[in-house]
C-alpha positions in Angstrom: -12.3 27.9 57.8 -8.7 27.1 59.2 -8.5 28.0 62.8 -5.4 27.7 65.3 -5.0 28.0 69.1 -2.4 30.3 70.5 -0.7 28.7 72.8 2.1 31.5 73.4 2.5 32.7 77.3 0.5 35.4 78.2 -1.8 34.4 75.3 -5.4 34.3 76.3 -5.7 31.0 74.9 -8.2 31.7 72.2 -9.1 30.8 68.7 -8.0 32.9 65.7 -8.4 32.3 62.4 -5.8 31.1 59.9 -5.3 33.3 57.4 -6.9 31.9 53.9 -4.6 30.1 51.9 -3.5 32.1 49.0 -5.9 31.7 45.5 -3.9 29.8 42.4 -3.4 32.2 39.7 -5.7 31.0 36.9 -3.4 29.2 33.9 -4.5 30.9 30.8 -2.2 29.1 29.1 -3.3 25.8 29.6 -6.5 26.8 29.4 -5.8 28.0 25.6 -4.2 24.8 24.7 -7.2 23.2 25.2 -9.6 25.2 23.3 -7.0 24.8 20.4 -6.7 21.4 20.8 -10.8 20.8 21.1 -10.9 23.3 18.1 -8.6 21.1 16.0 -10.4 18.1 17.0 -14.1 19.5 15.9 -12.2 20.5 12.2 -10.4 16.7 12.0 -13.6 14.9 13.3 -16.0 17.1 11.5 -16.3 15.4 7.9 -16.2 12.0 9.9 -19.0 12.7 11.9 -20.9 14.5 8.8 -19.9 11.4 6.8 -21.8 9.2 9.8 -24.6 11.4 9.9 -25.3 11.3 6.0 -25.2 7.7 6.3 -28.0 7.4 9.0 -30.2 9.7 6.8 -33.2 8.5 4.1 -32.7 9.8 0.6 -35.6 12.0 1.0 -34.1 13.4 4.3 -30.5 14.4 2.4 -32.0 15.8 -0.7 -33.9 17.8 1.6 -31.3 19.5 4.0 -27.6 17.1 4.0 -27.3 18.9 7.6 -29.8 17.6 9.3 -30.5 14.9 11.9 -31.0 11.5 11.3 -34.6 10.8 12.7 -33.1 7.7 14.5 -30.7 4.8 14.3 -31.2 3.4 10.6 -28.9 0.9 9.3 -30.5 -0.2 6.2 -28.0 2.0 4.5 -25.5 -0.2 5.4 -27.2 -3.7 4.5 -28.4 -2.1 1.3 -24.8 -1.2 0.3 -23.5 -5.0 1.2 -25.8 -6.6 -0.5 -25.7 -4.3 -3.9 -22.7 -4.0 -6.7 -21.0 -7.1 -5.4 -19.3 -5.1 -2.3 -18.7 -8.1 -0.1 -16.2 -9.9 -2.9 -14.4 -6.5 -3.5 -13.7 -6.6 0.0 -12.6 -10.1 0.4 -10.3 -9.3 -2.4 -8.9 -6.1 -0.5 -8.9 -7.9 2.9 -6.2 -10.8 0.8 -4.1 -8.6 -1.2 -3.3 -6.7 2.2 -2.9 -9.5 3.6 -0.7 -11.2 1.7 1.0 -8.6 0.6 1.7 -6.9 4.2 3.0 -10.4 5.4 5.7 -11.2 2.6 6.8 -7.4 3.1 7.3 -7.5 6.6 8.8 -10.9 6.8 11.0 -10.6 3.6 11.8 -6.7 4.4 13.4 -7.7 8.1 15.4 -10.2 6.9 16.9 -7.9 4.0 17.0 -5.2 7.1 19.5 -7.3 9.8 21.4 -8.0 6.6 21.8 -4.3 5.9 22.0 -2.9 9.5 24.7 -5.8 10.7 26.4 -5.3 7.5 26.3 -8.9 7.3 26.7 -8.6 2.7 28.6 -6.5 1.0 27.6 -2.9 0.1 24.9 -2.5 2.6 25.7 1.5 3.1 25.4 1.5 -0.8 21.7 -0.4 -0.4 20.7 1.4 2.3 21.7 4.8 0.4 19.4 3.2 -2.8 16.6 2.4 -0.4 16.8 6.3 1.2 16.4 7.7 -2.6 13.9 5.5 -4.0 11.9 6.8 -0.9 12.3 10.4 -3.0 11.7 9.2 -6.4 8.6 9.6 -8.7 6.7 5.8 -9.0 7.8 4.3 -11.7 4.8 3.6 -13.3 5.5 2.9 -17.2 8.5 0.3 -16.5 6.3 -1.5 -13.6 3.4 -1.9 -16.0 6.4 -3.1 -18.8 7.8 -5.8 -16.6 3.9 -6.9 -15.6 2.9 -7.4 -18.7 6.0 -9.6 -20.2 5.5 -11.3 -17.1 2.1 -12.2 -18.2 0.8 -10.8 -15.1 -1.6 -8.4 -16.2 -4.9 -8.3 -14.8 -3.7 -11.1 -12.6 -3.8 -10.9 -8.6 -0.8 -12.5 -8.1 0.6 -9.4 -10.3 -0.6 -7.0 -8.5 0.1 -7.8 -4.9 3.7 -8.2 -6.3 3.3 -4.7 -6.8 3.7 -4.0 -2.5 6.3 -6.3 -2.1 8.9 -4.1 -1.0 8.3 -0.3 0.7 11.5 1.6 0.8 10.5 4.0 3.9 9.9 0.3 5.5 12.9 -1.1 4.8 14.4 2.1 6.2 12.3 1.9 9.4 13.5 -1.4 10.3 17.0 -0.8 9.5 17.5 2.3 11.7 15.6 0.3 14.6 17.7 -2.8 14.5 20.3 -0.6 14.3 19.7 0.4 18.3 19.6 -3.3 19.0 23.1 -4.3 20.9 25.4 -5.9 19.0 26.3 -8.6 22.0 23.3 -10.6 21.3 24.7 -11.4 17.9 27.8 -12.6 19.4 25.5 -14.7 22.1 23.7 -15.9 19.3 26.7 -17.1 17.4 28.0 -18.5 20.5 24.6 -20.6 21.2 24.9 -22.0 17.8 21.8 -19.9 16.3 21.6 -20.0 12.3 20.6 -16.7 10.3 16.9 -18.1 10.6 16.7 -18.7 14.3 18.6 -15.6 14.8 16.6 -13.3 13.2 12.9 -15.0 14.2 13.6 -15.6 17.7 16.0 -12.6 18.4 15.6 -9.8 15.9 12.0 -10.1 15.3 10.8 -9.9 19.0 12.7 -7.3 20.0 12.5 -4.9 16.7 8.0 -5.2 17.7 7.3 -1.7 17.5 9.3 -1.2 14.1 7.6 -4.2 12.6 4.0 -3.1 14.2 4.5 0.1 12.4 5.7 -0.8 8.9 3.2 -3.3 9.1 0.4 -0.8 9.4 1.7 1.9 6.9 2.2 -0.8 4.8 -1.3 -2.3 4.9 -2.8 1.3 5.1 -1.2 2.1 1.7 -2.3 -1.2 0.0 -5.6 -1.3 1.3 -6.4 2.7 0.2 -4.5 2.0 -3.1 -6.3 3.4 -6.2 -4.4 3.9 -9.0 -2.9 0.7 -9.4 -5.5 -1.6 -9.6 -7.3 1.0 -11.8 -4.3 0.1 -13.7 -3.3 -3.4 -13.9 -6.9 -5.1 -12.6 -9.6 -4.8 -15.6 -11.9 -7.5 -14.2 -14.6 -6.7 -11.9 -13.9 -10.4 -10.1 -10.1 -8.3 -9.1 -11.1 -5.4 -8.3 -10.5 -4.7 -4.3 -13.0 -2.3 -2.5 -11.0 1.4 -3.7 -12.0 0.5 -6.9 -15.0 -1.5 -6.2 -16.5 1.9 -4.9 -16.2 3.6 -8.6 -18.2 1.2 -10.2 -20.6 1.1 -6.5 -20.7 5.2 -7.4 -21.8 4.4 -10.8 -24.5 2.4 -10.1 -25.7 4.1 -6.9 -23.8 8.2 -7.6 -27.2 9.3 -6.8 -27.8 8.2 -3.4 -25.2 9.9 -1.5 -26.3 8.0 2.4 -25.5 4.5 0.5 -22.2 5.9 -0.7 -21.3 7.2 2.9 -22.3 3.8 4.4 -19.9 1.9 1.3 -17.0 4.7 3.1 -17.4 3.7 6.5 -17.8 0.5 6.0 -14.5 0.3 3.8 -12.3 2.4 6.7 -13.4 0.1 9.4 -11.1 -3.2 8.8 -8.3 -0.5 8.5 -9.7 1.6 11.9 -9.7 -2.0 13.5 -5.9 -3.2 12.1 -5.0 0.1 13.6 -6.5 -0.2 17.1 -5.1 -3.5 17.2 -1.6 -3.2 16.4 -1.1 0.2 18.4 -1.3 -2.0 21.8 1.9 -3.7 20.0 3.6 -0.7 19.4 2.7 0.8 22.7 3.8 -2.7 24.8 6.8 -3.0 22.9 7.8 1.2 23.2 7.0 0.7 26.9 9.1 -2.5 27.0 12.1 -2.0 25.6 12.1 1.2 28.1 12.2 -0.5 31.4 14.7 -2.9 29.9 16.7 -0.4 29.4 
C-alpha cells in the first residue's frame, strides 16, 4: 500500500494512505485477437501435427484408431521408408534439378531484370508487359512437350530442368526491386570503369538480397513440389525426383499409411530447411536496406 506524509502547516504530521492507483480496463480486444490467431494456428498446424503423429505410430496402432498416441518415439518408419522403393536416388535427383535449376534462374533472371528495369535494350516496357501476362496465362503444356521432344529431350534431365529456367512472377519481382535501387550508383559505376558484369555482380546483386532470396525460394519451392511435369516428360524411374518418386513409393507401400507419412515429412524437410535458411537473408537484407535509408 502507497502511503504519504502530510507535511501541510497545521497538519498533524501523520500517515495517510494514497489512494489505489486506478485498475486498467481489461482489453478484450486484444485478448480476442489472440484466441483467433491461436485458433487459426491449431487449424494450419493440425494436419501437420496429425501427419507427425501417424508417422510415429505401428501399423497395428493406425488401423486400430489413426487418432491415437504414439506409444513412444519410433523412427523406424523413417529408416524403413529410406531404405525401400529407391527413395534416397529420387531425392538426390530432386535435391539437383532444384538446384540447378534455381541457380541458372536466379542468376540469368537478374541479369535480364537490370536490363529491363535500367532500360538498358530496347523495348523493355514491351518485355516487362510480356513477362506481367505470361504470369496470367494457362501453361502451355502441348507446345512445351512439342519443342522437348524435337529437341530430343524427352525423358532426359537436362530437358526437364530447362523446363524452370525462367519464372515470369520472378522476373517481375526483381524488376520492380531494382527498380527502387538509385540510379546514381549506375552513373558511379560507369564512372569507376565497371563493365555490365562487375556492375550487376558486385552492385545490383548485393543490394537487390531480399528480392533474390525470395525468387529464389518460390522458385525452388515450385520445382521441388512439381508433379505434373516430370509425370510428363520423365518415364524412367532412374529420373524421377521425389514428387513422383512417392507415386510409385504409394504403390508399393499404399497400405501402410505411417510409412507414407514418414516418405511426406521427410520430402518437406530439405524445403522447411531452404526456407529457414534463406529468411535470415531476406530479413538482414529488409532490415539493411532500412537503416541505410
Amino acid at each position: 500500500m502507497n502511503v504519504t506524509i502530510d507535511h501541510r502547516p497545521g497538519a498533524a504530521g501523520g500517515v495517510t494512505a494514497a489512494p489505489p492507483a486506478p485498475r486498467k480496463p481489461i482489453d478484450w480486444a486484444r485478448i480476442g485477437s489472440y484466441i483467433v490467431l491461436l485458433v487459426l494456428t491449431v487449424i494450419y498446424l493440425g494436419p501437420l501435427l496429425m501427419l507427425l503423429n501417424t508417422s510415429l505410430l505401428t501399423p497395428n496402432e493406425f488401423n486400430k484408431s489413426p487418432m491415437t498416441l504414439p506409444s513412444g518415439l519410433r523412427l523406424d518408419n523413417f529408416f524403413e521408408a529410406w531404405d525401400k522403393a529407391n527413395f534416397a536416388r529420387y531425392l538426390l535427383n530432386s535435391i539437383l534439378y532444384t538446384v540447378i535449376a534455381t541457380t541458372v534462374f536466379v542468376v540469368t533472371g537478374t541479369f535480364l531484370a537490370v536490363a529491363i528495369a535500367r532500360r538498358f535494350v530496347r523495348g523493355s516496357g514491351l518485355m516487362f508487359t510480356l513477362f506481367l501476362i505470361a504470369v496470367f496465362l494457362p501453361p502451355a503444356l502441348i507446345p512445351q512437350f512439342q519443342l522437348i521432344l524435337r529437341m530430343g529431350l524427352f525423358n532426359n534431365p537436362l530437358g526437364y530442368v530447362m523446363l524452370f529456367v525462367v519464372n515470369p512472377i520472378g522476373i517481375i519481382i526483381l524488376v520492380s526491386y531494382i527498380r527502387t535501387i538509385p540510379i546514381e550508383l549506375d552513373e558511379a559505376a560507369a564512372i569507376e570503369g565497371a563493365g555490365y558484369l562487375r556492375y550487376v555482380l558486385q552492385i545490383i546483386m548485393p543490394l537487390a538480397k531480399p528480392a533474390v532470396a525470395t525468387v529464389a525460394v518460390l522458385h525452388a519451392i515450385g520445382i521441388w513440389n512439381e508433379l505434373i511435369l516430370p509425370t510428363i516428360y520423365l518415364t524412367s524411374s532412374d529420373y524421377y525426383p521425389i514428387t513422383r518418386g512417392l507415386i510409385a513409393f504409394q504403390g508399393v507401400y499404399g497400405n501402410n499409411w505411417p510409412l507414407l507419412a514418414s516418405a511426406v515429412l521427410m520430402i518437406a524437410l530439405p524445403m522447411v530447411v531452404f526456407f529457414v535458411f534463406m529468411q535470415r537473408y531476406i530479413i538482414g537484407g529488409v532490415t539493411a536496406g532500412a537503416v541505410k535509408g
